[in-house]
C-alpha positions as CSV (number, residue, x, y, z in Angstrom):
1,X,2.7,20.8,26.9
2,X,4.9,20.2,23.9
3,X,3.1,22.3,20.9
4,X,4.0,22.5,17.4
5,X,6.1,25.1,17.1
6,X,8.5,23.2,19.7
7,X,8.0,19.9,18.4
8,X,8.9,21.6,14.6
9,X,12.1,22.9,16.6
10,X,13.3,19.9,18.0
11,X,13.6,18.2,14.4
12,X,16.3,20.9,13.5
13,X,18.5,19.9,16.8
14,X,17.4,16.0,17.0
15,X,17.1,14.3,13.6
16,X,20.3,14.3,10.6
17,X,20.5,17.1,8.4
18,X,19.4,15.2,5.4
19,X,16.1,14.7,7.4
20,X,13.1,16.3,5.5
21,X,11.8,18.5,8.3
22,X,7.6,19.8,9.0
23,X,8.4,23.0,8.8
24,X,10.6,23.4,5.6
25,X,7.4,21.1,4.2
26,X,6.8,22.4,0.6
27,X,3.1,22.7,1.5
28,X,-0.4,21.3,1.0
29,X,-2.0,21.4,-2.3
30,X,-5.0,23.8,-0.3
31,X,-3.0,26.3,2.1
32,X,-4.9,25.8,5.6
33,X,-4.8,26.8,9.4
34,X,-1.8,24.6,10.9
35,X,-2.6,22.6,14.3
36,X,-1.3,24.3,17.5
37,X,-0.1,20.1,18.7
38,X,0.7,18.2,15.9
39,X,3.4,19.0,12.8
40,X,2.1,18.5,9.7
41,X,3.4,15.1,9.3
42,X,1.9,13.6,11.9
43,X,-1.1,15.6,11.0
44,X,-1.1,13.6,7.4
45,X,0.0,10.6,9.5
46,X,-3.4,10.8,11.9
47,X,-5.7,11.9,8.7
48,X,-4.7,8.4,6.8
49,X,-4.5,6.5,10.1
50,X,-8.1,7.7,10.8
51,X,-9.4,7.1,7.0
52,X,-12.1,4.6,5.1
53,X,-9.8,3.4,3.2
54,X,-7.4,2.6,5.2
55,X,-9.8,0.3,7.4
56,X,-10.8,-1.2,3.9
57,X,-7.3,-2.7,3.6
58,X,-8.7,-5.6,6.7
59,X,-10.6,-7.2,4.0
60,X,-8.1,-6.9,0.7
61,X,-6.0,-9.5,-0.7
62,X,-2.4,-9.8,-0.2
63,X,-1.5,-12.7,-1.6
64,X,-4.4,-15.6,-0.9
65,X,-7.4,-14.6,-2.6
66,X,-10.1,-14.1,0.0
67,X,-8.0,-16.2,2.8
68,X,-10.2,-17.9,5.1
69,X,-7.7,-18.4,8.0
70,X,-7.0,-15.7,10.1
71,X,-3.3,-15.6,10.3
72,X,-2.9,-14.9,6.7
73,X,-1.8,-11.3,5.8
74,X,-4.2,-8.7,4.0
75,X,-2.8,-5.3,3.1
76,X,-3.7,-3.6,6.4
77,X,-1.8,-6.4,8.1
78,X,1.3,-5.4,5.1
79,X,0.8,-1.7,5.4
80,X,1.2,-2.5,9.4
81,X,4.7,-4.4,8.8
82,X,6.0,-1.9,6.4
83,X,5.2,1.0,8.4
84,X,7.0,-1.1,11.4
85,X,10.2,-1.5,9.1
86,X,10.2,1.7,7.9
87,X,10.5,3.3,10.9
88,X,12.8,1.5,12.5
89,X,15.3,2.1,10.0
90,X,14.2,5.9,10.1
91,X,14.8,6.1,13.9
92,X,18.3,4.3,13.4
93,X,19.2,7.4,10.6
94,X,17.6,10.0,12.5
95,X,14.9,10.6,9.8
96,X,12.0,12.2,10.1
97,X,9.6,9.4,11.7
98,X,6.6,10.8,11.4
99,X,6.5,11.5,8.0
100,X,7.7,7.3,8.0
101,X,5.2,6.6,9.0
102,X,2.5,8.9,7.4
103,X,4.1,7.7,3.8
104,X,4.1,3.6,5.1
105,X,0.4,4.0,5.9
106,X,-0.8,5.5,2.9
107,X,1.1,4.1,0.4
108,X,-1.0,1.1,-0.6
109,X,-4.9,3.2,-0.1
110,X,-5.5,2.4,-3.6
111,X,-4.9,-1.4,-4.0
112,X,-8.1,-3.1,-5.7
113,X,-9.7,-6.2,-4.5
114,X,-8.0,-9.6,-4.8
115,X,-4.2,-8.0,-4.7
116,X,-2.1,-7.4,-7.8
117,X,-4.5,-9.7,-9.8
118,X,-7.4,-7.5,-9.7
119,X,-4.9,-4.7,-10.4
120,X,-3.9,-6.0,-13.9
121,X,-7.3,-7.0,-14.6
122,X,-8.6,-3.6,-13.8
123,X,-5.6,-1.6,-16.0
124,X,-7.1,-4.5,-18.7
125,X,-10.2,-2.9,-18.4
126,X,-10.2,1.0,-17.8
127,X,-9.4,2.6,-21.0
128,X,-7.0,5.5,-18.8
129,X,-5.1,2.1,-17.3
130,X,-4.6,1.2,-13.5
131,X,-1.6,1.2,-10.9
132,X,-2.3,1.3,-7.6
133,X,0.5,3.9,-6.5
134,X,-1.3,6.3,-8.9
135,X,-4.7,5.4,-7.3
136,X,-3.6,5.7,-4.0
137,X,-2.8,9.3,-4.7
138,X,-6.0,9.7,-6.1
139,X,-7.6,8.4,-2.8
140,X,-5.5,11.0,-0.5
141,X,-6.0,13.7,-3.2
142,X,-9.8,13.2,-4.3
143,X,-11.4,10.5,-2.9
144,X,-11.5,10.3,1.2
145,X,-13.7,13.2,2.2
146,X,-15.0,14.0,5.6
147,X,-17.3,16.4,6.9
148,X,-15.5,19.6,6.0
149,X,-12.9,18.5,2.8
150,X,-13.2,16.6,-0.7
151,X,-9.4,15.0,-0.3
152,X,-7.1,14.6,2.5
153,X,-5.0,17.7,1.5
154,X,-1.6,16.0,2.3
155,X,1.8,17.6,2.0
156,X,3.5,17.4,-1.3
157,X,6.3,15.2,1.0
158,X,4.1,12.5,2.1
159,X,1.6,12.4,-1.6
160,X,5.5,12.1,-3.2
161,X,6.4,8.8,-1.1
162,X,2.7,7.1,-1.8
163,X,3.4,7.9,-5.5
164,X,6.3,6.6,-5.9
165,X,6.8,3.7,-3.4
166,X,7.2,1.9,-6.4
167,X,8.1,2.0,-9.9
168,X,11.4,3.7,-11.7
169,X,11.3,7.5,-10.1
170,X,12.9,7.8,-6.3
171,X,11.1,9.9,-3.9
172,X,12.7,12.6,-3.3
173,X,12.8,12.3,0.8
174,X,14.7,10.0,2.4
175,X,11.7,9.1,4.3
176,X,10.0,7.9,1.1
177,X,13.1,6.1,0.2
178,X,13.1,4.3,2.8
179,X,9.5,3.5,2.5
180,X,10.0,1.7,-1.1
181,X,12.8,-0.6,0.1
182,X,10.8,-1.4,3.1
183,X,7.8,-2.2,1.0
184,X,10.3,-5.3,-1.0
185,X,11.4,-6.2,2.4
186,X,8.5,-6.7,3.8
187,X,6.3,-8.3,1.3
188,X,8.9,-10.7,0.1
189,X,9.4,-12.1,4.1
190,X,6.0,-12.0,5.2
191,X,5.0,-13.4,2.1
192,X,7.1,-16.1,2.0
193,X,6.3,-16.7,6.1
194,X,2.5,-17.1,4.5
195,X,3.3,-19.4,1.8
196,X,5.2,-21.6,4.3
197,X,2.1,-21.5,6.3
198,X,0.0,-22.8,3.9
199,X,2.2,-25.9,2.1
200,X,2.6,-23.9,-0.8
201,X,6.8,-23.7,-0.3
202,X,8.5,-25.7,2.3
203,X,11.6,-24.6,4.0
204,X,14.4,-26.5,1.8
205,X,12.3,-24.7,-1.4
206,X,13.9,-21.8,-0.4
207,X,17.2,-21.0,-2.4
208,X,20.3,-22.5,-0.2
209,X,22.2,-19.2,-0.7
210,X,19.7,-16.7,0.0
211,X,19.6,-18.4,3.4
212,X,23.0,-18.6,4.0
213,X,23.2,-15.1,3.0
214,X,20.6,-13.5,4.9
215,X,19.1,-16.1,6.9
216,X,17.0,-19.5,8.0
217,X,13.9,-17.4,9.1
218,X,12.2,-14.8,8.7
219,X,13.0,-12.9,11.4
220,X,17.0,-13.0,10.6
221,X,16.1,-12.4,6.8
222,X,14.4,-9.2,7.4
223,X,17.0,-8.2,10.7
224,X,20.1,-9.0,7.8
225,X,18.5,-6.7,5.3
226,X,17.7,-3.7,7.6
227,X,21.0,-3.8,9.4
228,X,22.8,-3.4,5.8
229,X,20.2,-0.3,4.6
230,X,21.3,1.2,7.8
231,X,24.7,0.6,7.8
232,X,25.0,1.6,4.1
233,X,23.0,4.7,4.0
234,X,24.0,6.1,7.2
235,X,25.6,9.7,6.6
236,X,24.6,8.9,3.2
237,X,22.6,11.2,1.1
238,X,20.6,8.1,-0.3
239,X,18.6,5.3,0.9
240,X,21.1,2.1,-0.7
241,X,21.6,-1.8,-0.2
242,X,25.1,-3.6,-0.6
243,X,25.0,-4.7,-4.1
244,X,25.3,-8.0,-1.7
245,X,22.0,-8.2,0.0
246,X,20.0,-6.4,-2.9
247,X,21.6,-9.3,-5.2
248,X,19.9,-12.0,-3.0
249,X,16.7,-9.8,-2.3
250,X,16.1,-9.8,-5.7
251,X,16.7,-13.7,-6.0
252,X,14.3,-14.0,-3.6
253,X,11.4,-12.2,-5.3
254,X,12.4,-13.7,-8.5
255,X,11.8,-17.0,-6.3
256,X,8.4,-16.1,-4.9
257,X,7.1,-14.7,-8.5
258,X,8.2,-17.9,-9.8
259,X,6.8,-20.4,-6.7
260,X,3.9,-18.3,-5.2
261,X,2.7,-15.0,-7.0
262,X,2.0,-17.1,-10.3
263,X,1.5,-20.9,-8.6
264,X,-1.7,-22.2,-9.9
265,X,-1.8,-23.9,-6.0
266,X,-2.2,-19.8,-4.6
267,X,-4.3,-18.9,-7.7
268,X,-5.3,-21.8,-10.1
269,X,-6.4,-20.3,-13.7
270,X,-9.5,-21.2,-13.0
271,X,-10.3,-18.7,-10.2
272,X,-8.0,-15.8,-11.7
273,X,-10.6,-16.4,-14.7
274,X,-13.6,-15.6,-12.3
275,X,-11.9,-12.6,-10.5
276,X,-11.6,-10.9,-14.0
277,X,-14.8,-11.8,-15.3
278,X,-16.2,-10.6,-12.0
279,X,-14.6,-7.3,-12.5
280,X,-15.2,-6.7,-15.8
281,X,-18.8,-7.7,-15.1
282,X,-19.1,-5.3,-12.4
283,X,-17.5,-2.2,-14.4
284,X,-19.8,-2.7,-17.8
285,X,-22.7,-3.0,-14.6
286,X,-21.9,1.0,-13.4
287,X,-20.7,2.4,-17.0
288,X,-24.7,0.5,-18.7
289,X,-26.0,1.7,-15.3
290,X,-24.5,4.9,-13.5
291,X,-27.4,5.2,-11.8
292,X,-26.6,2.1,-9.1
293,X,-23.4,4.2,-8.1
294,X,-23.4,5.1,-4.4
295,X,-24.6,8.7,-4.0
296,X,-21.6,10.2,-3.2
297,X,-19.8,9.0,-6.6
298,X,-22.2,12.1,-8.7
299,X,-20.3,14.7,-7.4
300,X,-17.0,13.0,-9.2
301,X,-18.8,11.5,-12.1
302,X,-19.7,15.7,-13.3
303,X,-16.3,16.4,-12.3
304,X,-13.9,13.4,-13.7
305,X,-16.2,11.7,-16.4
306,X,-18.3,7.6,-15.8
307,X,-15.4,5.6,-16.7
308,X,-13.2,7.3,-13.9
309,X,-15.8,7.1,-11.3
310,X,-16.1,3.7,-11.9
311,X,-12.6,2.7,-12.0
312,X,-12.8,4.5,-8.4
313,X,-15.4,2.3,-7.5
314,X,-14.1,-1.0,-8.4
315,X,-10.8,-0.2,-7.0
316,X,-12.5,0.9,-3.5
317,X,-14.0,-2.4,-3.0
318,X,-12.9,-5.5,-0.7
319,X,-12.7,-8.4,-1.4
320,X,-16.0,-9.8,-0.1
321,X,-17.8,-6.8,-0.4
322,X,-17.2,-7.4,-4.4
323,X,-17.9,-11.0,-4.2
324,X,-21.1,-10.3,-2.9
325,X,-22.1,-7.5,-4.9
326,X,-22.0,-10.0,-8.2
327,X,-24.1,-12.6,-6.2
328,X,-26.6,-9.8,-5.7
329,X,-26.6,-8.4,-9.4
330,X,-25.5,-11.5,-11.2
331,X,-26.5,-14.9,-9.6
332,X,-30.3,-15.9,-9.4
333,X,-31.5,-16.7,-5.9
334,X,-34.1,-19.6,-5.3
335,X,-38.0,-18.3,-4.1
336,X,-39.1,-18.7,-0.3
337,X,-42.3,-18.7,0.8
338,X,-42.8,-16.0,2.7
């Protein structure tokens, strides 16, 4: 039986040396009794793998608000991809693929309902402002309880790479670097596969040099732009592109912010205009009435204020489960006979 201790050894002879490693982990925010199987990356790996919100992700929005068909991505379906990049690339450096992994499946927890729409609607709202990165730390740290903890209690290596899988500040593991590039890689392919999919872009849309460059489908698009990660960061002490294929990356989400992200065919005016009156709607609802929270919000409303606890709320929900929350509260139903 391979036990911790042995499976914490073998990093030190198996993986590079600029591998972050489970047992030089700078900790957990609670000091607690390590497992006699498991590292504490995979620990952290299994403990968001197993979690609510994690399973929530099925029913949020990637890019199609509410899709209907069932071959169009959500963020569980995105979180799987990018935690399938991710570690490739991390086995082909001999990083630390556990702690991949644990960082790829956490790093979008806190993503509201109906994608980065309902994001900017919700930082519109809440006076402290919203970013999912931030809330997705918030959900490891606070939020997901079980049975015997408030909080997931992560290590400081795995809450760094959800943090800052995006924005200006680099993790500081290559493991999380790899994580953020992953992230653009994967949301810019896959979403263009889905926009194909649906008539929104059409093959010859697609910029004539980005697909010389780094490919005709997706499948060559995202092999090109792994390939050059590895190639260029191998022995390196960062996670870098060729100035090359992050040139044409970049073209490419310039190209789907332009065609997809803000088309009024993905997400006509009309319907953005509904998703932020429903949200607004709904967080006036719990701050008039704090009351209607779910039970197990009290214990944070005493300790982080209403205004938090609702902003957790909202942010918690799917898609449908939001939808049909207003129809309940908000829209008048006819009277039956009973």
């Amino acid at each position: 039986m391979l036990k911790r201790v042995a499976s914490e050894e073998r990093e030190f002879t198996m993986l590079s040396e600029h591998a972050a490693k489970a047992a030089e982990s700078r900790g957990r925010l609670k000091d607690e009794k390590k497992c006699d199987i498991r590292t504490d990356f995979q620990r952290d790996r299994d403990r968001i793998v197993y979690s609510k919100a994690l399973r929530r992700l099925m029913h949020k929005t990637q890019v199609f608000l509410a899709p209907e068909g069932d071959h169009f991505r959500t963020r569980l379906t995105h979180t799987l991809e990018v935690a399938q990049i991710s570690k490739t690339i991390a086995r082909a450096l001999r990083l630390n693929e556990d702690l991949t992994e644990a960082i790829a499946m956490g790093h979008d927890l806190g993503h509201t309902p109906f994608g980065h729409n309902g994001e900017l609607f919700l930082n519109d709202k809440h006076e402290g402002g919203f970013r999912h990165n931030v809330q997705s730390l918030r959900v490891v740290d606070v939020l997901e309880s079980s049975e015997t903890r408030y909080g997931m209690n992560l290590t400081e290596e795995v809450r760094d790479g959800i943090l800052n899988h995006t924005g200006k500040t680099m993790p500081f593991t290559l493991e999380g670097q790899v994580v953020k590039i992953s992230d653009r890689i994967a949301y810019i392919n896959h979403d263009i596969d889905d926009a194909l999919r649906s008539g929104v872009i059409h093959k010859e849309d697609i910029p004539k040099d980005c697909v010389e460059e780094l490919g005709a489908t997706t499948t060559e698009r995202i092999n090109t732009l792994v390939n050059d990660l590895i190639k260029n960061s191998d022995r390196e002490v960062f996670i870098i592109q060729s100035k090359q294929c992050a040139y044409y990356m970049n073209k490419l989400r310039d190209f789907m912010f332009a065609n997809v992200y803000h088309s009024s065919i993905v997400k006509g005016d009309e319907e953005l205009e509904k998703v932020r009156a429903m949200i607004f709607r709904l967080y006036d609802y719990y701050m008039e009435s704090p009351g209607e929270l779910p039970r197990e919000y009290a214990r944070l409303t005493e300790e982080y204020g209403l205004p938090e606890t609702v902003k957790d709320h909202i942010a918690s929900m799917t898609d449908r489960f939001a939808i049909d929350l207003y129809i309940k509260l908000f829209v008048p139903t006819g009277w039956k006979q009973k």
